[in-house]
C-alpha positions in Angstrom: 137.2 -6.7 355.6 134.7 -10.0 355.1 133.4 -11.0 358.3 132.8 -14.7 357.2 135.5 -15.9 354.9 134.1 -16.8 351.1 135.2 -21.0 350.5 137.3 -20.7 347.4 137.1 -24.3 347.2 134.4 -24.1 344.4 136.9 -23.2 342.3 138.8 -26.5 342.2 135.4 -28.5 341.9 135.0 -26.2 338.2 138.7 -26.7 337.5 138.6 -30.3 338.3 135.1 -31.0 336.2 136.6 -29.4 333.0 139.9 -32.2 333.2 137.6 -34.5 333.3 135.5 -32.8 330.6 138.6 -32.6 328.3 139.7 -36.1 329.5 136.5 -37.4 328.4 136.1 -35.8 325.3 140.1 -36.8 324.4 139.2 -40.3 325.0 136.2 -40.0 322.3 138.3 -38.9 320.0 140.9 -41.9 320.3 138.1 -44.4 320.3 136.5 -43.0 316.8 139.8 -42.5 315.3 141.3 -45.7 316.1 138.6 -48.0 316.2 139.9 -50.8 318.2 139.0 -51.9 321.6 135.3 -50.5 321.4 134.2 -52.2 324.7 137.1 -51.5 327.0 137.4 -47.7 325.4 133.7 -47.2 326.0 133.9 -48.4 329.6 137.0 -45.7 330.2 134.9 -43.0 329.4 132.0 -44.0 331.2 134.5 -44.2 334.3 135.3 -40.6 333.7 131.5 -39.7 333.5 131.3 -41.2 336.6 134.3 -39.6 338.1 132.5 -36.3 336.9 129.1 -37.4 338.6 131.2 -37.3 342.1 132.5 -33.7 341.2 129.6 -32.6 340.4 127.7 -33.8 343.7 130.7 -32.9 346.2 130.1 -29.3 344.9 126.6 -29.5 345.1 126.5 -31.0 348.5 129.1 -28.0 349.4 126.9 -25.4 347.9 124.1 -26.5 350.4 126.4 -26.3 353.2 128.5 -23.2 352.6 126.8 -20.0 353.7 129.0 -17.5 351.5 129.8 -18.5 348.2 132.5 -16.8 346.2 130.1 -16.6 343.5 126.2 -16.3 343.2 124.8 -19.9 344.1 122.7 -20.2 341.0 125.6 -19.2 338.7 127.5 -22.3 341.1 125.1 -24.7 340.3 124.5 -23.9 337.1 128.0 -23.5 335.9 129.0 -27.3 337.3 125.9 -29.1 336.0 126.3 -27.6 332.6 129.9 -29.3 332.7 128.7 -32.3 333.8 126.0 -32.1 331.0 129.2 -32.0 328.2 130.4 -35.6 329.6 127.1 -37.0 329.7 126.7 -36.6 326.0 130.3 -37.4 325.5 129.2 -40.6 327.5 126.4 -41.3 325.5 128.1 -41.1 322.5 130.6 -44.0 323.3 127.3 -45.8 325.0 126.2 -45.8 321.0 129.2 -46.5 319.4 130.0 -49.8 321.5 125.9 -51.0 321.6 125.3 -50.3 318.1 128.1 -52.3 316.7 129.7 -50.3 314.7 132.0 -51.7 311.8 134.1 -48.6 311.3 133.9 -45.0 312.1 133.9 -42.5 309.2 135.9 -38.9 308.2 132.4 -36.9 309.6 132.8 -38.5 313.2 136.4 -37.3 313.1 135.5 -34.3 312.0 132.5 -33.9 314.8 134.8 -35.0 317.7 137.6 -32.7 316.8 135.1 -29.8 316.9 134.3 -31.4 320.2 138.2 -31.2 321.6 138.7 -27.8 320.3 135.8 -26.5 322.2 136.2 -28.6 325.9 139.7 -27.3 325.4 138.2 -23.5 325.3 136.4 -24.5 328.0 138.9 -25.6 330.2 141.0 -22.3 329.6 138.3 -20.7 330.8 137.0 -22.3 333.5 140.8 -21.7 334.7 140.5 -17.9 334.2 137.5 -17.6 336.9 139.4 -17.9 339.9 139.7 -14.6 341.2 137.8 -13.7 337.9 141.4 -12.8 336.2 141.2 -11.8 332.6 137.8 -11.5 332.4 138.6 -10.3 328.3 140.7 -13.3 327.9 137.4 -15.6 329.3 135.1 -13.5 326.7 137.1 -14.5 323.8 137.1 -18.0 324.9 133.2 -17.7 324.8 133.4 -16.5 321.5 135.5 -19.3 320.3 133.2 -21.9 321.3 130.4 -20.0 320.2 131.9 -20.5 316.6 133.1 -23.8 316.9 129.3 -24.6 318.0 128.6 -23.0 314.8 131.1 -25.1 312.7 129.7 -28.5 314.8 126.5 -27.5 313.6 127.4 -27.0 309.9 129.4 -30.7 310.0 126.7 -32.1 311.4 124.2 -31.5 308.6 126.2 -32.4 306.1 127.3 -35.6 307.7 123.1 -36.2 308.1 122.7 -35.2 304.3 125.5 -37.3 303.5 123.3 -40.6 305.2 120.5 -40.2 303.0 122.6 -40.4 299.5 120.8 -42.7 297.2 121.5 -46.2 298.2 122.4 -46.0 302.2 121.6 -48.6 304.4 118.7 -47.6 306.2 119.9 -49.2 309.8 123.3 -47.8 308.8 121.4 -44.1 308.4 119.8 -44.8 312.2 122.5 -45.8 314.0 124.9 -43.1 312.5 122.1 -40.2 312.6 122.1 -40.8 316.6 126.0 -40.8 316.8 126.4 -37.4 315.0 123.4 -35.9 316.8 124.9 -36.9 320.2 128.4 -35.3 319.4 126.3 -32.5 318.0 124.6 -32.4 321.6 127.8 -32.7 323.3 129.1 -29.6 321.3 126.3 -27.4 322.2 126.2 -27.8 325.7 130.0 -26.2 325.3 128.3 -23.3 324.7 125.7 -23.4 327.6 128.8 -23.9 329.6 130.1 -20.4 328.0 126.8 -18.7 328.6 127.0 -18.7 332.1 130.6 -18.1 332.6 129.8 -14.9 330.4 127.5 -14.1 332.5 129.2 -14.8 335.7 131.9 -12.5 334.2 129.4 -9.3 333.2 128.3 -10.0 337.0 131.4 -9.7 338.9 134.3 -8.2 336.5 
């Protein structure tokens, strides 16, 4: 029997942040592969970032306040901040791609964000699973998948770099693009701090 009742309502704040994770990183992907609308794209995913700010201090403003947590505060706060870090570099890439006044997008952004999707959408399957920590194998493979696609992001991103400094580039061209790809790469590998603590909350309390 639990003499003070556990608030379960952490696990909507998680669920919650990863929509607006996935929601984020969707709308990147429709800005860079249809490149119309820059501005106004730009400015929908910078409301999302902000809709994930609010998540992100309801449940740290919660965490202060709730005596028993349904998981170990630290996992808690770490677990929602490491979310909130994916949209911020999701953010910061459409930040770039509007102020640096970008002609066109290019097959190794597309490339990039897709890894992007693939991995927010791992995330988001198994940010799902914690509740009641169900399928704690099922969470573990997630892991590993974004732990590969990291891998992958990695690999596209140096030879989208490499690609820049071909004979005969435009060295502002090489700049601006550079940041882009480095930001995506960013956005990727925070994926996979996101899936280092939910393994870890898992090998905690499966």
């Amino acid at each position: 029997m639990r003499f003070l009742p556990r608030d379960e309502k952490f696990y909507d704040f998680f669920e919650a942040s990863a929509n607006k994770v996935v929601e984020g990183a969707t709308q990147l992907e429709d800005l860079i592969r249809d490149f119309k609308e820059v501005q106004v794209k730009a400015k929908k995913i910078k409301d999302t970032e902000h809709e994930g700010d609010v998540i992100t201090h309801d449940t740290i403003e919660m965490l202060n306040l709730t005596f028993v947590t349904p998981l170990d505060r630290e996992d808690i706060h770490n677990l929602i901040t490491s979310l909130d870090d994916v949209l911020d570099y999701i953010e910061a890439c459409a930040e770039r791609l509007s102020l640096f006044r970008i002609g066109k997008t290019n097959e190794e952004a597309v490339l990039l964000v897709g890894v992007l999707v693939q991995c927010v959408k791992e995330l988001e399957q198994a940010v799902f699973k914690l509740r009641r920590l169900k399928g704690a194998d099922s969470i573990m493979r997630n892991c590993v998948e974004i732990g590969r696609l990291e891998n992958e992001g990695d690999y596209v991103c140096r030879a989208a770099v490499a690609k820049l400094f071909e004979p005969g580039s435009d060295p502002l061209e090489v700049i601006k693009w550079k940041e882009i790809y480095e930001t995506l790469e960013n956005a990727i590998d925070r994926c996979e701090d996101v899936a280092n603590v939910m393994e870890g909350i898992v090998l905690k309390n499966a």
